[in-house]
VEXDOKE-626226 format. One record per atom (N, C-alpha, C): residue in one letter; atom name; x, y, z. Coordinates in pm, 1 decimal. Each point is the difference from the previous one (the first is absolute). Layout:
BEGIN
<pt><r>A</r><a>CA</a><px>X</px><py>Y</py><pz>Z</pz></pt>
...
//
This chain:
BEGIN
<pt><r>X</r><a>N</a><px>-6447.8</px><py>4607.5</py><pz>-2216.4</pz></pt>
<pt><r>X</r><a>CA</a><px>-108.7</px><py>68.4</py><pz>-67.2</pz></pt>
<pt><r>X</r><a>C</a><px>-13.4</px><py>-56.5</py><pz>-141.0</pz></pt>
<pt><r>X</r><a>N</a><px>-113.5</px><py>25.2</py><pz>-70.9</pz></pt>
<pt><r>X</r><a>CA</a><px>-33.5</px><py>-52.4</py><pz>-118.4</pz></pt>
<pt><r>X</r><a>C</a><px>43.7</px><py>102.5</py><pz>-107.3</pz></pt>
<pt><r>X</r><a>N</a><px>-23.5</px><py>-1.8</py><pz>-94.5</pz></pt>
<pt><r>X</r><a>CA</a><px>-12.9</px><py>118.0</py><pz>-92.7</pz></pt>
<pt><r>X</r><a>C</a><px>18.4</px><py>-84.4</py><pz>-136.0</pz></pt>
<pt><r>X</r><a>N</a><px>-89.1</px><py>77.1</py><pz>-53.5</pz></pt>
<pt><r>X</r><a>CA</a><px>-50.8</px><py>-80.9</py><pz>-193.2</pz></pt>
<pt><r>X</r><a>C</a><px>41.1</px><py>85.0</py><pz>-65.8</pz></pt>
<pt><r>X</r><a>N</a><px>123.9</px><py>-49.6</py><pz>-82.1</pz></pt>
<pt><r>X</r><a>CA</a><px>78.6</px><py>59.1</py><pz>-113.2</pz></pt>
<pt><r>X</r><a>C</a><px>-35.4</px><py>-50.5</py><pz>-154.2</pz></pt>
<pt><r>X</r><a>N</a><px>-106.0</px><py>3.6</py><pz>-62.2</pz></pt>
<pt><r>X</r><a>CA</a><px>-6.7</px><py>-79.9</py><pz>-151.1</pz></pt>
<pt><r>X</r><a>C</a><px>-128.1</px><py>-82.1</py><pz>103.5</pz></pt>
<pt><r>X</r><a>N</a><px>41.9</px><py>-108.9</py><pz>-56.5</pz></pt>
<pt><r>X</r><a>CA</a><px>-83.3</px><py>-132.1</py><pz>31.3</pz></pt>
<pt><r>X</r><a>C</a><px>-8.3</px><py>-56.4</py><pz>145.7</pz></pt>
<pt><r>X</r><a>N</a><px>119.4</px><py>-1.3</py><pz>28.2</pz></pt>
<pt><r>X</r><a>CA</a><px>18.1</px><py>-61.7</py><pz>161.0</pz></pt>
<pt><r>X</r><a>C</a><px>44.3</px><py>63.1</py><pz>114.3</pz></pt>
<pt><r>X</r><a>N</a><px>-65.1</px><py>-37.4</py><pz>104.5</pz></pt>
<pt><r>X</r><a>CA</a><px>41.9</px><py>41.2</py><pz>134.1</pz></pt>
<pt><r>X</r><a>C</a><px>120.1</px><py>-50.0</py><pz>25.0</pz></pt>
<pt><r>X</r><a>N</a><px>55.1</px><py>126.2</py><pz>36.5</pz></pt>
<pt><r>X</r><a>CA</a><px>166.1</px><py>-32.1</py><pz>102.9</pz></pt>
<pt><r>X</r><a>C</a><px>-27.4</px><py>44.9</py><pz>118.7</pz></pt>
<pt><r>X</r><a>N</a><px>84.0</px><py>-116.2</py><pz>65.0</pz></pt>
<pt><r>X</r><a>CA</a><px>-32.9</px><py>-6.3</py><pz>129.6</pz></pt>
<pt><r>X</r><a>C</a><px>172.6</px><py>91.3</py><pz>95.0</pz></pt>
<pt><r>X</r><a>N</a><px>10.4</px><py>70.4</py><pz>1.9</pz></pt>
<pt><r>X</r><a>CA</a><px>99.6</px><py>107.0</py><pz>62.3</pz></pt>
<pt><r>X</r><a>C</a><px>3.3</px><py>19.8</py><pz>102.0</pz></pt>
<pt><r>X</r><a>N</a><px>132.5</px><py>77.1</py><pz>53.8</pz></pt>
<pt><r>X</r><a>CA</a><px>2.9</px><py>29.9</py><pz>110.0</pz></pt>
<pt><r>X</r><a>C</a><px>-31.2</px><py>147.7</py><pz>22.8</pz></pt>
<pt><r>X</r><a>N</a><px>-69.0</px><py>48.2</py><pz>122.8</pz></pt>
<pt><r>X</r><a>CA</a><px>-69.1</px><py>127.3</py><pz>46.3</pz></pt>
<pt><r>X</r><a>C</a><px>121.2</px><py>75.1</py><pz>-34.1</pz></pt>
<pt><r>X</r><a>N</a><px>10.8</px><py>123.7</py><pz>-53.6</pz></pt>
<pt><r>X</r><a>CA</a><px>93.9</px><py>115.4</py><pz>16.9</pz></pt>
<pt><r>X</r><a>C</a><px>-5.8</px><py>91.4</py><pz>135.1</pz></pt>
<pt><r>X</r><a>N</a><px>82.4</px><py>14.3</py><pz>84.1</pz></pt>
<pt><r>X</r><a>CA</a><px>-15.3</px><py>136.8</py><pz>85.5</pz></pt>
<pt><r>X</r><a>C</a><px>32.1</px><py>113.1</py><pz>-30.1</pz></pt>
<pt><r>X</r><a>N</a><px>-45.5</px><py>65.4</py><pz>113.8</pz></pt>
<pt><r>X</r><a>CA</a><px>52.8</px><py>153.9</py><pz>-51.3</pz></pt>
<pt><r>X</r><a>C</a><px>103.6</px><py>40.6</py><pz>-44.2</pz></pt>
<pt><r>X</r><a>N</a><px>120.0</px><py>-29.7</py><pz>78.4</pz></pt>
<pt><r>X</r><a>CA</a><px>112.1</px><py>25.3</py><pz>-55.9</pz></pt>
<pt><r>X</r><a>C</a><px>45.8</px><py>-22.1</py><pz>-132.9</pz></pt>
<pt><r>X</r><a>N</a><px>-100.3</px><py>-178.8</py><pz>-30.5</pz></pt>
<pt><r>X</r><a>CA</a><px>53.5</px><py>-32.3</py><pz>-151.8</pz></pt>
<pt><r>X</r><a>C</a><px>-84.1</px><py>119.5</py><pz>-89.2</pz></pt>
<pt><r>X</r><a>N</a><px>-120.5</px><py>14.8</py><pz>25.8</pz></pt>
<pt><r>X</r><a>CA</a><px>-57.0</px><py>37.3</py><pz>-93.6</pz></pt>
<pt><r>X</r><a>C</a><px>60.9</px><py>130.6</py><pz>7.7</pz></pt>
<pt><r>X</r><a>N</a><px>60.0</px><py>147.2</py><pz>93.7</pz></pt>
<pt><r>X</r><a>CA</a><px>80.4</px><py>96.6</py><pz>7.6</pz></pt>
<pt><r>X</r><a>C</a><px>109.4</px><py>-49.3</py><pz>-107.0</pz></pt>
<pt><r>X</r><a>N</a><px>101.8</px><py>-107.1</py><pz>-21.2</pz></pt>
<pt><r>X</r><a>CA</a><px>97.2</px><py>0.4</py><pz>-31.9</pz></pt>
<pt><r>X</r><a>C</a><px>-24.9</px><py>-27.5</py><pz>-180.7</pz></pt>
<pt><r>X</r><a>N</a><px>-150.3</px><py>-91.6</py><pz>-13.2</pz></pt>
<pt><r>X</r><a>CA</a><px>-14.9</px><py>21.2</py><pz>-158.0</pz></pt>
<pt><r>X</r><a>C</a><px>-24.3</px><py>112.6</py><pz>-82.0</pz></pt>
<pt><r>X</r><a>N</a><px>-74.4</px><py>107.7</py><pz>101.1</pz></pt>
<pt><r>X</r><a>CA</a><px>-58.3</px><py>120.6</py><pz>-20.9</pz></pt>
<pt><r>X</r><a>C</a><px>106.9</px><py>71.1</py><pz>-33.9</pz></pt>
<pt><r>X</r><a>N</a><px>134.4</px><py>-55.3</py><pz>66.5</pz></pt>
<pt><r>X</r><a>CA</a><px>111.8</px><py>129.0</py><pz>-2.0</pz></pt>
<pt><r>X</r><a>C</a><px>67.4</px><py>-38.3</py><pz>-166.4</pz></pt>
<pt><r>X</r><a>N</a><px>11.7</px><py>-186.0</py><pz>-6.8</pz></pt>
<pt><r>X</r><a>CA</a><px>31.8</px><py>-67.7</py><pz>-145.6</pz></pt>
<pt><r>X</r><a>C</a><px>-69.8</px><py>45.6</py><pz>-97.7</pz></pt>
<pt><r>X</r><a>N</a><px>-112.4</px><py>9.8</py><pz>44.5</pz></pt>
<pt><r>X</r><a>CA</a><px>-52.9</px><py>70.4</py><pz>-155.8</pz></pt>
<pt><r>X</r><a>C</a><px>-19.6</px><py>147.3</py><pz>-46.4</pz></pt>
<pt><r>X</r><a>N</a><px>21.0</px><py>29.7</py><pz>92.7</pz></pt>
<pt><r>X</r><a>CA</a><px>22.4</px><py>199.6</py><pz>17.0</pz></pt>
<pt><r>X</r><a>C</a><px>137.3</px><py>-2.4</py><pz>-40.0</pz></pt>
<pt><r>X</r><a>N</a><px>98.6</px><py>-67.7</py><pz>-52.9</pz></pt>
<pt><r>X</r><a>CA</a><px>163.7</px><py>1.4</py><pz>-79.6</pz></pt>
<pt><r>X</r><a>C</a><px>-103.8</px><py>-52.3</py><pz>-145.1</pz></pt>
<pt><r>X</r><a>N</a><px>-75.5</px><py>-71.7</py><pz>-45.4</pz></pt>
<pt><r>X</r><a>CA</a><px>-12.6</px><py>-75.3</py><pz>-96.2</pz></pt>
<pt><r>X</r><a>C</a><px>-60.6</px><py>161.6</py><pz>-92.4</pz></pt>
<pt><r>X</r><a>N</a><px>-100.4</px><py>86.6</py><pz>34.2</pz></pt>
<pt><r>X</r><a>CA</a><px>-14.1</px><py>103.6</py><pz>-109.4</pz></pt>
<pt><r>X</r><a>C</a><px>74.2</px><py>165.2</py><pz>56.3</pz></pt>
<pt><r>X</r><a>N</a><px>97.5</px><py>-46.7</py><pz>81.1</pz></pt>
<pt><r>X</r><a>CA</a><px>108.8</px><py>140.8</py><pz>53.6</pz></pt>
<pt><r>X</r><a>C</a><px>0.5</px><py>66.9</py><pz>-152.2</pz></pt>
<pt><r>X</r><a>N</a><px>1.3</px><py>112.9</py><pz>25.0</pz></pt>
<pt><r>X</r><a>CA</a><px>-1.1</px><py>124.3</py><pz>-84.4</pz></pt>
<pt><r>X</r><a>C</a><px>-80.8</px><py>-9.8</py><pz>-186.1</pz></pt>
<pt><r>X</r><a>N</a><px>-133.9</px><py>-75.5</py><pz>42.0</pz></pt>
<pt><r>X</r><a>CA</a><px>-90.1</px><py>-27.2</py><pz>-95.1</pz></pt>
<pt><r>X</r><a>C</a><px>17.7</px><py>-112.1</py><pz>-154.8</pz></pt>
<pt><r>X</r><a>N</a><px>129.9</px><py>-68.1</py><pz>94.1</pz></pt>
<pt><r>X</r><a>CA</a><px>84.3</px><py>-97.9</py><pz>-128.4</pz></pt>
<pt><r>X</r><a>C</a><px>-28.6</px><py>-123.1</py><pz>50.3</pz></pt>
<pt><r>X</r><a>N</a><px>-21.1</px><py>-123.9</py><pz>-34.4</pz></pt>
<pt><r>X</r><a>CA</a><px>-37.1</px><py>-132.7</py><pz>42.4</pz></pt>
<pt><r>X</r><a>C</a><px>163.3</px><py>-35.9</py><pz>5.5</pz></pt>
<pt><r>X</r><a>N</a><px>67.8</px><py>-32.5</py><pz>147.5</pz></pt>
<pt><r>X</r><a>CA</a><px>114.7</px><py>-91.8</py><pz>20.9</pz></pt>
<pt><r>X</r><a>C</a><px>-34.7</px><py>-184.2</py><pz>-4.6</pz></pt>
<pt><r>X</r><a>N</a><px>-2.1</px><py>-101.9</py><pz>-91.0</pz></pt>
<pt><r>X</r><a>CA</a><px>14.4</px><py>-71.8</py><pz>-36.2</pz></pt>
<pt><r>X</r><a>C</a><px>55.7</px><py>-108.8</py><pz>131.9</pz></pt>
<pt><r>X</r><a>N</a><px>109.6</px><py>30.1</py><pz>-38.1</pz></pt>
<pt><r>X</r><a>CA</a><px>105.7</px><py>-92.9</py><pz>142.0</pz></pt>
<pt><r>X</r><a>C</a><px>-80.0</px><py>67.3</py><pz>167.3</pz></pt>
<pt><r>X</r><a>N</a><px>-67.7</px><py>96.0</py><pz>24.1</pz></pt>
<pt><r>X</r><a>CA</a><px>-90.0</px><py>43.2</py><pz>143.5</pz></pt>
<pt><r>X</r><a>C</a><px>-132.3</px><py>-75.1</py><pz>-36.4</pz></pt>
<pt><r>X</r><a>N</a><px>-27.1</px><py>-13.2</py><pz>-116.6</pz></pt>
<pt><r>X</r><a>CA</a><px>-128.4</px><py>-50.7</py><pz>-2.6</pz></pt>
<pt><r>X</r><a>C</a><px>-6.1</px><py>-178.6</py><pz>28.1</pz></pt>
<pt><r>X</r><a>N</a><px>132.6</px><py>-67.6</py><pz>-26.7</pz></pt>
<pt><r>X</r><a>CA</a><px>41.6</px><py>-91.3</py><pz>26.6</pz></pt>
<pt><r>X</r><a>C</a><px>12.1</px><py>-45.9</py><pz>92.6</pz></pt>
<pt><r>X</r><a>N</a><px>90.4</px><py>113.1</py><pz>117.0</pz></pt>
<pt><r>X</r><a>CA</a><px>8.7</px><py>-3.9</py><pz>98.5</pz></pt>
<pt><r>X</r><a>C</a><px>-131.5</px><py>-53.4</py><pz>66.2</pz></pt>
<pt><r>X</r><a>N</a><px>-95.0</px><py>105.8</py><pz>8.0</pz></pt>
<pt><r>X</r><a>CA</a><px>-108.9</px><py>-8.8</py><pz>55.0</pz></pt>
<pt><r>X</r><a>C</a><px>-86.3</px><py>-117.1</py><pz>-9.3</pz></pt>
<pt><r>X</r><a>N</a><px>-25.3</px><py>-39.9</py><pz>-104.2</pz></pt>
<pt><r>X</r><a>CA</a><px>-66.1</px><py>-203.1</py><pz>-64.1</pz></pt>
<pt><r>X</r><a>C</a><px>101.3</px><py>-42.6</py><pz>103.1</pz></pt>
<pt><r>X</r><a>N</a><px>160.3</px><py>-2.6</py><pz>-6.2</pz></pt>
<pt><r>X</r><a>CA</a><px>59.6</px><py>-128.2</py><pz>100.3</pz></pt>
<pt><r>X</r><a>C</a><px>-32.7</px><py>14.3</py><pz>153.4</pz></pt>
<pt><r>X</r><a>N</a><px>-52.3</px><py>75.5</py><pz>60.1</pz></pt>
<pt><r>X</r><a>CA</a><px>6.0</px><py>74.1</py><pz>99.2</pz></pt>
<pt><r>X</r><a>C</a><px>-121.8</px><py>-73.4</py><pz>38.1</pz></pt>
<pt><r>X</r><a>N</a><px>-90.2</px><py>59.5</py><pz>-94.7</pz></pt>
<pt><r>X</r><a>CA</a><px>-136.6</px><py>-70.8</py><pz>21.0</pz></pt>
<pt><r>X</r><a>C</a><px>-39.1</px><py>-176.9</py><pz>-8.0</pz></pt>
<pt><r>X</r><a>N</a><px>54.3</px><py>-46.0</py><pz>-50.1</pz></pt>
<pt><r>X</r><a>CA</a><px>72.3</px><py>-143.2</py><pz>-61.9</pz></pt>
<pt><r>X</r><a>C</a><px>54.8</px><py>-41.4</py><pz>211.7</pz></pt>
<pt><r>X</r><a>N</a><px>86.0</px><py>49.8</py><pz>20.5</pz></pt>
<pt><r>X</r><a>CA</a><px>73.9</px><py>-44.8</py><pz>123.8</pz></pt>
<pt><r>X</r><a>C</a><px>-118.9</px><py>58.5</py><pz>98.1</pz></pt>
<pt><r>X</r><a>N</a><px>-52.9</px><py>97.7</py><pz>10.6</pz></pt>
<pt><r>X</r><a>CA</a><px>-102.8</px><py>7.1</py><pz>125.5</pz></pt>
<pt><r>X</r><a>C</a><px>-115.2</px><py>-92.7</py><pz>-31.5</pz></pt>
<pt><r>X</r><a>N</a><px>-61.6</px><py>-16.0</py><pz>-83.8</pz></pt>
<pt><r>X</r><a>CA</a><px>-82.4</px><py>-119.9</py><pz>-53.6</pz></pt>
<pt><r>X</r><a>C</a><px>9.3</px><py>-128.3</py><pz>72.2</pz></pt>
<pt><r>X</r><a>N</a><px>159.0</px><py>-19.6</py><pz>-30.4</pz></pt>
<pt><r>X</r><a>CA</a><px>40.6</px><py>-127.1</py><pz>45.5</pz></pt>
<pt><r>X</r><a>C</a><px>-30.2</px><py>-105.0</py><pz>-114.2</pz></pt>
<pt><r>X</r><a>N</a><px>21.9</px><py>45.1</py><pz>-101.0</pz></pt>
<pt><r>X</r><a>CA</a><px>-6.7</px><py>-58.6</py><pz>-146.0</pz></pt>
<pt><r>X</r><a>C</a><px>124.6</px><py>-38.9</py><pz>-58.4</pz></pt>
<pt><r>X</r><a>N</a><px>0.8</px><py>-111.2</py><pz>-91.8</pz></pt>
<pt><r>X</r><a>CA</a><px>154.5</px><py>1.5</py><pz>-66.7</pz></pt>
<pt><r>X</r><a>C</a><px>8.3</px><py>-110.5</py><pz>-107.0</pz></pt>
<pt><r>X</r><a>N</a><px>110.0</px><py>-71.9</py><pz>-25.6</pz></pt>
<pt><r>X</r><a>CA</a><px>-10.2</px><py>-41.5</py><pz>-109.4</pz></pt>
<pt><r>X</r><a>C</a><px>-118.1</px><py>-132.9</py><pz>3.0</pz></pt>
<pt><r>X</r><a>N</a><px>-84.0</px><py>-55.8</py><pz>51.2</pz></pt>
<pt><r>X</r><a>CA</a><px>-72.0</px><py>-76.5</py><pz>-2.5</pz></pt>
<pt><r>X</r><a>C</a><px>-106.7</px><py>5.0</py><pz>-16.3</pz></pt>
<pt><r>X</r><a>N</a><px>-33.9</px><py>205.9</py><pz>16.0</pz></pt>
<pt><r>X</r><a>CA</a><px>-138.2</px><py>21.2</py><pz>-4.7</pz></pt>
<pt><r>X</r><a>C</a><px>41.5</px><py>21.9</py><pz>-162.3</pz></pt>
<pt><r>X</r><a>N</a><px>41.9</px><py>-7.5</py><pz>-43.2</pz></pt>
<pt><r>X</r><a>CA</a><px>11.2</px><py>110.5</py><pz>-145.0</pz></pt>
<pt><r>X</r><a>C</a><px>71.1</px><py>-134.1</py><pz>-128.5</pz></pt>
<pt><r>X</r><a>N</a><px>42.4</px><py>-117.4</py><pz>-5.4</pz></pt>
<pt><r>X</r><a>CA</a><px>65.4</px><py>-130.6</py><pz>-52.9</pz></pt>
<pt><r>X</r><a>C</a><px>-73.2</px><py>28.8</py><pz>-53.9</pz></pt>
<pt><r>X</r><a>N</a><px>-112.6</px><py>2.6</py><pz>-55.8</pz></pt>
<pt><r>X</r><a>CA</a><px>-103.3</px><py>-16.0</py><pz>-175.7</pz></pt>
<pt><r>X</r><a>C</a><px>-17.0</px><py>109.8</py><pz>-59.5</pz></pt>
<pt><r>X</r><a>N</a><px>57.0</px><py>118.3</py><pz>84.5</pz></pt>
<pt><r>X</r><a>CA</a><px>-39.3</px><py>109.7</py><pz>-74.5</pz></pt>
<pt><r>X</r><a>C</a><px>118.3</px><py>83.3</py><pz>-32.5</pz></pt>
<pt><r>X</r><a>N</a><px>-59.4</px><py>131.0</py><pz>-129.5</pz></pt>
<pt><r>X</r><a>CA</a><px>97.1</px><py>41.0</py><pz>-51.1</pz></pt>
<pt><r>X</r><a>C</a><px>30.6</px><py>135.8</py><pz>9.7</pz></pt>
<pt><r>X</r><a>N</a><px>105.4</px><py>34.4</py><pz>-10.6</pz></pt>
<pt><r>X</r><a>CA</a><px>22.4</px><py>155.2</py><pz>135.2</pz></pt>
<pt><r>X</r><a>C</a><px>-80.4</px><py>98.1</py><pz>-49.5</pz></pt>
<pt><r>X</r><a>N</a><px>-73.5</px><py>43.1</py><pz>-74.1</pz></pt>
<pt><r>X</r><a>CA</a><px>-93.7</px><py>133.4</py><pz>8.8</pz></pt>
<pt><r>X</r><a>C</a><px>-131.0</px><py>-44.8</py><pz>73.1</pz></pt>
<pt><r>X</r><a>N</a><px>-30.7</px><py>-175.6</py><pz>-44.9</pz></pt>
<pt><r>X</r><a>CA</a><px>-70.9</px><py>-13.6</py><pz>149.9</pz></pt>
<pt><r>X</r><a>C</a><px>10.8</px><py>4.2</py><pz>132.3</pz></pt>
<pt><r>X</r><a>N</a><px>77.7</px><py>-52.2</py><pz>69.1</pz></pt>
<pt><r>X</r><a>CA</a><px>98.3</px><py>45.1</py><pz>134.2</pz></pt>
<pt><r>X</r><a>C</a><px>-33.4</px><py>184.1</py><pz>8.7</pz></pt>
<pt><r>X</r><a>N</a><px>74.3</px><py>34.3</py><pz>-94.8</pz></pt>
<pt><r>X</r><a>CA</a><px>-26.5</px><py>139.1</py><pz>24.0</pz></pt>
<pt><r>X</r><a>C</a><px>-161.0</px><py>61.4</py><pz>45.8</pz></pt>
<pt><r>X</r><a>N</a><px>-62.0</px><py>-56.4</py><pz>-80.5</pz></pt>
<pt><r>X</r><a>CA</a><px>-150.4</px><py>32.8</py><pz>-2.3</pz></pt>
<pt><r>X</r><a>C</a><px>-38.4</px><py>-39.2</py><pz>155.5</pz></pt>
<pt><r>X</r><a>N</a><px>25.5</px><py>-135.2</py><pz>37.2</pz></pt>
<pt><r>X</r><a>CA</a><px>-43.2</px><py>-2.4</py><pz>147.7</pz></pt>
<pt><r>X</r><a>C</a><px>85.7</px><py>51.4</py><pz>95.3</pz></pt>
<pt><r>X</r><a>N</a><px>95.9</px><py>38.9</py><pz>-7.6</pz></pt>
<pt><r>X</r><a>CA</a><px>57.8</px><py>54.9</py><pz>90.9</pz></pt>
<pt><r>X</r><a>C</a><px>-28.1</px><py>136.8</py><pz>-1.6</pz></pt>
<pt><r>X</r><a>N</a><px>-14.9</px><py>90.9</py><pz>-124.8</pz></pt>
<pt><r>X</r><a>CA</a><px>-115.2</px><py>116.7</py><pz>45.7</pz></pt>
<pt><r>X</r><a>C</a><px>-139.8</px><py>6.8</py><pz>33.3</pz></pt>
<pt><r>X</r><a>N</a><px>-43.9</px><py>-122.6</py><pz>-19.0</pz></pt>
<pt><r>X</r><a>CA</a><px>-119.1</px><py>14.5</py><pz>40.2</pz></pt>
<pt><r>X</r><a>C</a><px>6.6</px><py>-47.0</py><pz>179.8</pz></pt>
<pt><r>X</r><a>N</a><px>55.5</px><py>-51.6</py><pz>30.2</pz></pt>
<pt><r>X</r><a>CA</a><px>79.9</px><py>-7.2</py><pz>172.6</pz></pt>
<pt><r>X</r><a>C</a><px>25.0</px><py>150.0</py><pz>45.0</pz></pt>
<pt><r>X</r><a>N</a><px>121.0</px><py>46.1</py><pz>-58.5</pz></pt>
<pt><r>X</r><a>CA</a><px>19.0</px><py>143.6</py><pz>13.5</pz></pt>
<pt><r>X</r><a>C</a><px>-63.5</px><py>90.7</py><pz>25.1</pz></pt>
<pt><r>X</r><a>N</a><px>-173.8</px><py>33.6</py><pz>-158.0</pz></pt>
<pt><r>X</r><a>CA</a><px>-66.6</px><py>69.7</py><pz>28.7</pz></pt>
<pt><r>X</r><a>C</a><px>-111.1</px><py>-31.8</py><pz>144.5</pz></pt>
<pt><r>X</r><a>N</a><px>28.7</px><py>-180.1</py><pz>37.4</pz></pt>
<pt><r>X</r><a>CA</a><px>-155.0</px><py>-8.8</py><pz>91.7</pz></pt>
<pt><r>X</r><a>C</a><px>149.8</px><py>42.2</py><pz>172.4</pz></pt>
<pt><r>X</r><a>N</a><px>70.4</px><py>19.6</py><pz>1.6</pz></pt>
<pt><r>X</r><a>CA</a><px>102.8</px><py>-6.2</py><pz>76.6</pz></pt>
<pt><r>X</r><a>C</a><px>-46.8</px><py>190.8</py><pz>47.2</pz></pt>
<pt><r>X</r><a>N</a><px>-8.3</px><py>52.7</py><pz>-72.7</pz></pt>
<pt><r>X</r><a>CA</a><px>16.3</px><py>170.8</py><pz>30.3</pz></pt>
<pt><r>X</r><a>C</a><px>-139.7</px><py>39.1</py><pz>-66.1</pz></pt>
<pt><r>X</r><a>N</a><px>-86.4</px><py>-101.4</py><pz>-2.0</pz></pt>
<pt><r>X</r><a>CA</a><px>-187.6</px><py>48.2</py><pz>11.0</pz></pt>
<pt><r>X</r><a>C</a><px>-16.1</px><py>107.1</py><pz>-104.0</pz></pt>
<pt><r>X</r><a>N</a><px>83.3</px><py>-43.8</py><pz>-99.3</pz></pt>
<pt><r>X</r><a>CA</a><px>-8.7</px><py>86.5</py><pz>-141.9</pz></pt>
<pt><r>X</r><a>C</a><px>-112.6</px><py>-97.4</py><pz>-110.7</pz></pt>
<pt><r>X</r><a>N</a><px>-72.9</px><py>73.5</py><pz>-44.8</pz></pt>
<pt><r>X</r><a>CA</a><px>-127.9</px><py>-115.0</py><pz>-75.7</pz></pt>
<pt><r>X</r><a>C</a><px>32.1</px><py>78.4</py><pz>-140.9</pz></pt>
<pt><r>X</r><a>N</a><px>74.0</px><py>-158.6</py><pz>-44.8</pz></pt>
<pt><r>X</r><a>CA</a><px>10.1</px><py>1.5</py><pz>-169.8</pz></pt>
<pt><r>X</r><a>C</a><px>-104.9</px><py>94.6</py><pz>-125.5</pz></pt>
<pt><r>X</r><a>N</a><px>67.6</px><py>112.8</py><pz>-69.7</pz></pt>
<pt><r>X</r><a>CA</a><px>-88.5</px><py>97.7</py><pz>-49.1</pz></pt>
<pt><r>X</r><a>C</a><px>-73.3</px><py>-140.3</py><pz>-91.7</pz></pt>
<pt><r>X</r><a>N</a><px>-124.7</px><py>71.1</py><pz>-8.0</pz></pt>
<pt><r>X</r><a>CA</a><px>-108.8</px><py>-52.6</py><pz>-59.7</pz></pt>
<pt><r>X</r><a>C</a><px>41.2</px><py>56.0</py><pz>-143.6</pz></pt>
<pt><r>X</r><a>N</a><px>-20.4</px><py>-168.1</py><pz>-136.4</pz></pt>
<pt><r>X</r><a>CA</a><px>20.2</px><py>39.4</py><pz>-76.9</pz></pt>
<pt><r>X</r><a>C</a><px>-151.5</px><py>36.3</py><pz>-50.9</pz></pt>
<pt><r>X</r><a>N</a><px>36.9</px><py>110.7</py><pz>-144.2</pz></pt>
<pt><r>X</r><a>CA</a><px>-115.4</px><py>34.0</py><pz>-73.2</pz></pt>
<pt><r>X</r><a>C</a><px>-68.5</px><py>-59.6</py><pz>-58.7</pz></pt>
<pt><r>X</r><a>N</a><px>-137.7</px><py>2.8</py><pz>20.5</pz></pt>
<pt><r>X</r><a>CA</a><px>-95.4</px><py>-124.1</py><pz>-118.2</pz></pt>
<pt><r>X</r><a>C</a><px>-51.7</px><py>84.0</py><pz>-105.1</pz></pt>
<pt><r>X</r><a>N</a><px>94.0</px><py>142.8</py><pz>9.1</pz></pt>
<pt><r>X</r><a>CA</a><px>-78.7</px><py>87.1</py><pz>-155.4</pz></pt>
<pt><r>X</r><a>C</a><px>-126.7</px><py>15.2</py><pz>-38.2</pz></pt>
<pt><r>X</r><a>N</a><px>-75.0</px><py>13.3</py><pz>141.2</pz></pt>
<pt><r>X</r><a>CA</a><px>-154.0</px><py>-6.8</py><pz>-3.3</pz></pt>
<pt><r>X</r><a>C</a><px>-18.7</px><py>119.9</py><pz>49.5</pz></pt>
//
């Protein structure tokens, strides 16, 4: 499957149900009892990173809060969550 993170299409691998059940469960630890867990939220990017089928070759020029950025943006197109719209204060 495709999916456009920033500028470019990545070309990925389909998630199934089960994966996408098992990220749902990774990121339901990441805000457990209304606190952001850090190391679950981690979890969840590597998780997404390995079902992708992504790794160090997609990511050699770039620098880890980018990585991060596409790998949630994988994540969010993974569990059909659409990135909140930012404000144009209009």
């Amino acid at each position: 499957m495709i999916v456009k993170v920033g500028k470019k299409d990545w070309d990925i691998n389909d998630c199934t149900y089960a994966e996408r059940r098992e990220l749902h469960k990774l990121n339901a630890k990441v805000w457990w009892e209304g606190k952001m867990d850090v190391e679950s939220y981690y979890d969840v990017l590597e998780k997404v990173g390995v079902i992708a089928g992504l790794g160090e070759n997609d990511f050699k020029d770039m620098d880890m809060a980018k990585v991060d950025e596409v790998l949630q943006g994988i994540f969010l197109e993974y569990l059909g969550i659409e990135p909140a719209k930012k404000d144009s204060g209009g």
